[in-house]
N, C-alpha and C positions, 0 to 999 in steps of 0.2 A: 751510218747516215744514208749510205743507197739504198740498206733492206727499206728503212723509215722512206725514206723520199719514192719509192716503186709500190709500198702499201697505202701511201697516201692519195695514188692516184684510182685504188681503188675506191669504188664509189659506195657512201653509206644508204643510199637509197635505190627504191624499189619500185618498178610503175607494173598497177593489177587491173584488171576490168572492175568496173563499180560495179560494189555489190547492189540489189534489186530487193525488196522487199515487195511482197504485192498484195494488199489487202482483201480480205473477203469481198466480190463485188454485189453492190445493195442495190435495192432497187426495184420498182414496182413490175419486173419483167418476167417474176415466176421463179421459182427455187431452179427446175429444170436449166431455163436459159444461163440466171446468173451462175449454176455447178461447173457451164460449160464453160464461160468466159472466163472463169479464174485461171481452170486446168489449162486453157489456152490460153494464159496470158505465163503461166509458168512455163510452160514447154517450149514458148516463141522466144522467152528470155532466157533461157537455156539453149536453144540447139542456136540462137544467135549470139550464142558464147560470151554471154553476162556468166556474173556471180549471182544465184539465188541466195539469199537470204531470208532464215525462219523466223527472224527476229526485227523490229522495225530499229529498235537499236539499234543493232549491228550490222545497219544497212546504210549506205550512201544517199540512194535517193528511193523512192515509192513511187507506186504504180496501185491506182485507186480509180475502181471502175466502178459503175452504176448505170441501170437501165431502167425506161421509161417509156410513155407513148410518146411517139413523135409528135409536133406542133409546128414544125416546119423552120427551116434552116434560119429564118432571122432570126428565132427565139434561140436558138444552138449561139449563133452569132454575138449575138446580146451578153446571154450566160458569159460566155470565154470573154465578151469587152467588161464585165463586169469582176471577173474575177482579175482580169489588168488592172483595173481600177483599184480595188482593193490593194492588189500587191504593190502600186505606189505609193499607200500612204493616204490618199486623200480620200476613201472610203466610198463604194458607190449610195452611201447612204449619209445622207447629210444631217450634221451633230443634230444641229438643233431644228427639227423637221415640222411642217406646221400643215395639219393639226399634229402634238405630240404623239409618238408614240407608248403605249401602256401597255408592259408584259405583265401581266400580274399571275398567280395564280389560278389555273384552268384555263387561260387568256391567250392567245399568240397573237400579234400583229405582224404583218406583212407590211412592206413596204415596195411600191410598183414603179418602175419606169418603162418608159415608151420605145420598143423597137420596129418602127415600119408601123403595119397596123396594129401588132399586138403588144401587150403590154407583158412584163418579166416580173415575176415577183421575188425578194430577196427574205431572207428569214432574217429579221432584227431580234431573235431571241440570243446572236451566238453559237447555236449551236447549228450543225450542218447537218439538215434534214435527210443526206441523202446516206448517212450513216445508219438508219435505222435500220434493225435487223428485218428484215422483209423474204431473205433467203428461204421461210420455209410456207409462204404464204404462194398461190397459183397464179397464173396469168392470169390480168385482166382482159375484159372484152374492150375494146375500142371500136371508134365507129369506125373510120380511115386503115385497119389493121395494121400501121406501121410502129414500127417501135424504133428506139434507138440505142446504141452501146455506145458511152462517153466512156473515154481512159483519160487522165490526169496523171503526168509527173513533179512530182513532188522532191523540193529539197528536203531532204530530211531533218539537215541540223536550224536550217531558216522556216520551214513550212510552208515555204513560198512555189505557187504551182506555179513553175516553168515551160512546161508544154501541154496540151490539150489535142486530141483525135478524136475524131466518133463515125460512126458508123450507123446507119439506116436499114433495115430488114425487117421483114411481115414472119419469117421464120427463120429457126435455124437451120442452115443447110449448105452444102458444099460451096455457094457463092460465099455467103460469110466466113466460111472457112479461109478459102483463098485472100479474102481483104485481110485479118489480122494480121497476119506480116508484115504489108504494108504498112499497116495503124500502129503496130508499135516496131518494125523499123524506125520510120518515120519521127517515132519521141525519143528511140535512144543513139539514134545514129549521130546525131552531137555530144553525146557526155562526153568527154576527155577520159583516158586513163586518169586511174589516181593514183598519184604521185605522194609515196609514203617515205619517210624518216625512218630507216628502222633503229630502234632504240641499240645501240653494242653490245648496251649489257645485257637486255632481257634475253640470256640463250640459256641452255639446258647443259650445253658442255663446251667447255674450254681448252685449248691445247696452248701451254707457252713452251717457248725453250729461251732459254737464256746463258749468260757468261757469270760466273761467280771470282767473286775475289773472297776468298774466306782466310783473315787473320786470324793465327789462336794463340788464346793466352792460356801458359801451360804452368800448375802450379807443384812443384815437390820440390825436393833439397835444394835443389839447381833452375830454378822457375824459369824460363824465359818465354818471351815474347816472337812470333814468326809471322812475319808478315808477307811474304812469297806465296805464299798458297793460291793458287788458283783452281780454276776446274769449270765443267760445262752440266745443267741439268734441265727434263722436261718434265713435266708432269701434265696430268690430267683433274680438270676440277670440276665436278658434279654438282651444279645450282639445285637440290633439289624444293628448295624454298627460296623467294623472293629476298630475304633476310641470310640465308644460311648456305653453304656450299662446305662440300667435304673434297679437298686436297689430293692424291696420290702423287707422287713423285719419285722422281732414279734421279740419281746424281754422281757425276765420278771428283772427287776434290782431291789433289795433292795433300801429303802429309809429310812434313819435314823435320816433326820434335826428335830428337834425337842425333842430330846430324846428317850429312849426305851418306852415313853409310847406312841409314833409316830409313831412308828418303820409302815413302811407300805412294800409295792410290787406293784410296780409301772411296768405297761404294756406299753409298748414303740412300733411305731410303725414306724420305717423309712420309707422312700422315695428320695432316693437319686438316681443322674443323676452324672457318672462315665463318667472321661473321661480316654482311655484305652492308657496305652504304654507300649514298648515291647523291652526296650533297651538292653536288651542282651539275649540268649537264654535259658536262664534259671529265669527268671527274669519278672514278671509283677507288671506294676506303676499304679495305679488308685487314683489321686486325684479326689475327689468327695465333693459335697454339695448338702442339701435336707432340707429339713421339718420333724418335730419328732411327733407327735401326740401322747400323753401323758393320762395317765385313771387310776385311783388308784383301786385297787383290794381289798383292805380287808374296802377303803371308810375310813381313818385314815386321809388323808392329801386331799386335792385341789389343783393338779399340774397345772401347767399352760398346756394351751389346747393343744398349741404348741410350740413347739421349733425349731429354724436353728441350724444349724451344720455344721461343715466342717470338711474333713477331710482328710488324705490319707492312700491307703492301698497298704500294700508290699508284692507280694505273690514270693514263692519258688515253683517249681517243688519240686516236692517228688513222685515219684512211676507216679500213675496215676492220680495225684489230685493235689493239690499246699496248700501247707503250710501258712498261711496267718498272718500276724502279722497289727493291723488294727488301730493306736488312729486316736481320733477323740474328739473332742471340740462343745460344743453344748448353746446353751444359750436363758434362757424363752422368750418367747416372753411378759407374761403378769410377774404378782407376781402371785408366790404361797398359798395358805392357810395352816400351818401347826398346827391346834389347837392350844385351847388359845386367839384367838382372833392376832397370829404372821404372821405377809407376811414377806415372803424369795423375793430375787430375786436370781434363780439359773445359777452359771455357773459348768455345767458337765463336766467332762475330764474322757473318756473314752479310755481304751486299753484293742483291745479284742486279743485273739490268738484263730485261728479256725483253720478246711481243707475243702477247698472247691474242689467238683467233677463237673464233667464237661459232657455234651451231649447233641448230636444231633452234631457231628463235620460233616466235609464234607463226603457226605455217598456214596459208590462205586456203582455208578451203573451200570448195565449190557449194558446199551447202552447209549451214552453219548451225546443223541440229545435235 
C-alpha cells in the first residue's frame, strides 16, 4: 500500500509549449514580400521557443498573415472590430440586409460599413478573400507606397481569431525586421502552456514486477494439492501494435511436490503474446497465452521443459503506473521428475499482484514532419 500510495502521487500529466502552425501568407504584397513573412514568422516562433507545427492538424493554434496596400489605420481598426463582431455570434452582417444581398454565379456582393470617413467592405460570399493564392503574382504599384502586414491567431479547434497585429512599411528592410518580434511576441505571449493527459496505456514498453502466489495441482499415484508456493517475477512487455504486445518475463517460484526433502526453486521463464483492450478509461484487459520454459535451481526436482498457459491480466491506473492483478493457468507439457523415482504431471494456477510503468509514449516533437 506505500509503493501504491508514493506512485499515486505521481502526476499523470504533462505541461508543453503550443504547438504553432503558420499558413502560407496571401496577399496582394508580391510573392517576394509574402516568401519573407512566412520564413519570419517561423523562425520568430521558433527561436521564441514555440512548437512548429507542419500540419494545421496537429497544431494548437495558427498564425495566418496576409498583406495589402495600406488604407489607413481606421480601416485596420474596423477590419479587427469586425472580426469581434463575427466571433460573437451576432455577425458584422446582418441576416436580413436591405437591399438583399445576391451571390449568384459570376456575381459577388459586398457588404459596407462605416469607419470614421471610410467605409469596410465584408465578403458575404463566405469565403475569405484574403486566402487566395496570390504568392506568385508581383507587387502592386500604389499611389501612397505603403503597404501592410496583418498576422491573425487563430484557435484552431474553435476557428475563432483571438489575436490580431499588423504592421506598416513602404519596403522590406532592417526596420521591418526589427518590428516582427514585437508583432508576434505580442500574439503569443498569453497562450498558456498546454496542459495534456497522457494516456498510461499508449507506451511502447512496459516494465512490472510483482509477487506471486502459485498453487499446484499435481496429478500421479499419489496426486496432491500445494498450496505454499510463492515466488517474485518481472518481465518486459513490447506494445508493438495498438491491439497486440509480446510478453518476456523471469520468474523465481518455490516448488514443494514431493515433500520438504523436494523442496526446490524453480526458474520460470514466459513468453506470452497479449492481446490489449481499453474498455474504459481507467481500465486495461489483456487476455494472453504463451510458452513457459521451466529449469530447476538448486537440481532437486526435473520440471517439465515447457509448459502453455493462459491467462488474463486486469491492470488499474494508479499514479503513473497501473496496478495489475494477473491469474493465470499453466500446464506441463511432458511429466515431471520429482525424486524417488515419482513423475507429477503439473497443473499450475497462478495469481500474481504487481505495477507495472510505462515508456517511450508519444514524444513531443519540436517539428512535426
Amino acid at each position: 500500500m506505500l509503493l501504491l500510495s508514493v506512485c499515486s502521487l505521481l502526476s499523470a500529466q504533462s505541461l508543453r509549449e503550443a504547438k504553432i502552425h503558420i499558413e502560407p501568407v496571401t496577399g496582394s504584397g508580391g510573392s517576394e514580400d509574402n516568401s519573407y513573412f512566412f520564413k519570419q514568422l517561423e523562425y520568430e516562433v521558433v527561436f521564441q521557443k514555440y512548437l512548429l507545427s507542419r500540419t494545421r492538424r496537429t497544431s494548437d493554434f495558427i498564425l495566418r498573415g496576409t498583406t495589402g496596400p495600406f488604407t489607413g489605420h481606421e480601416n485596420m481598426m474596423a477590419a479587427e472590430l469586425a472580426v469581434e463582431t463575427t466571433n460573437t455570434g451576432t455577425g458584422a452582417v446582418p441576416s436580413r440586409p436591405i437591399p438583399p444581398i445576391r451571390n449568384t454565379s459570376g456575381r459577388q456582393e459586398y457588404f459596407s460599413i462605416d469607419s470614421g470617413n471610410s467605409p469596410v467592405f465584408i465578403d458575404t460570399s463566405g469565403r475569405d478573400t484574403r486566402s487566395s493564392n496570390t504568392s506568385n503574382q508581383p507587387r502592386q504599384q500604389i499611389p501612397n507606397g505603403e503597404w501592410f502586414f496583418l498576422v491573425e491567431l487563430i484557435n484552431r479547434e474553435t476557428d475563432e481569431v483571438i489575436g490580431m497585429q499588423y504592421i506598416v512599411y513602404q519596403t522590406v528592410d532592417s526596420a521591418v525586421g526589427d518590428l516582427l518580434p514585437i508583432l508576434v511576441y505580442n500574439l503569443l505571449s498569453g497562450i498558456p502552456e498546454i496542459e495534456e493527459m497522457e494516456d498510461w496505456r499508449e507506451q511502447w514498453i512496459f516494465v512490472d514486477f510483482g509477487f506471486i502466489w502459485a498453487p499446484r495441482i499435481n496429478y500421479s499415484e499419489s496426486g496432491a494439492i500445494n498450496l505454499l508456493n510463492l515466488g517474485v517475477g518481472v518481465s518486459l512487455e513490447f506494445h508493438f501494435l495498438k491491439f497486440l504486445a509480446l510478453n518476456l518475463g523471469v520468474q523465481v517460484v518455490q516448488e514443494t511436490s514431493g515433500g520438504e526433502s523436494n523442496r526446490d526453486l524453480i526458474l520460470e521463464a514466459p513468453i506470452a503474446l497479449k492481446f490489449v483492450f481499453k474498455p474504459f478509461s481507467n481500465i486495461i484487459l489483456q487476455p494472453y497465452g504463451g510458452i513457459l520454459f521451466n529449469y530447476s535451481l538448486m537440481n532437486k526436482t526435473e520440471p517439465s521443459m515447457f509448459s502453455y498457459f493462459a491467462g488474463l491480466e486486469l491492470g488499474f491506473r494508479t499514479g503513473s503506473g497501473i496496478f495489475i492483478i494477473n491469474p493465470r493457468y499453466a500446464i506441463d507439457v511432458e511429466s515431471s521428475h520429482i525424486g524417488s523415482g515419482m513423475y507429477i504431471h503439473r497443473h499450475m494456477v497462478q495469481i500474481s499482484l504487481g505495477y507495472k510503468i510505462g515508456f517511450g509514449g508519444n514524444s513531443k516533437q519540436q517539428l512535426d514532419y
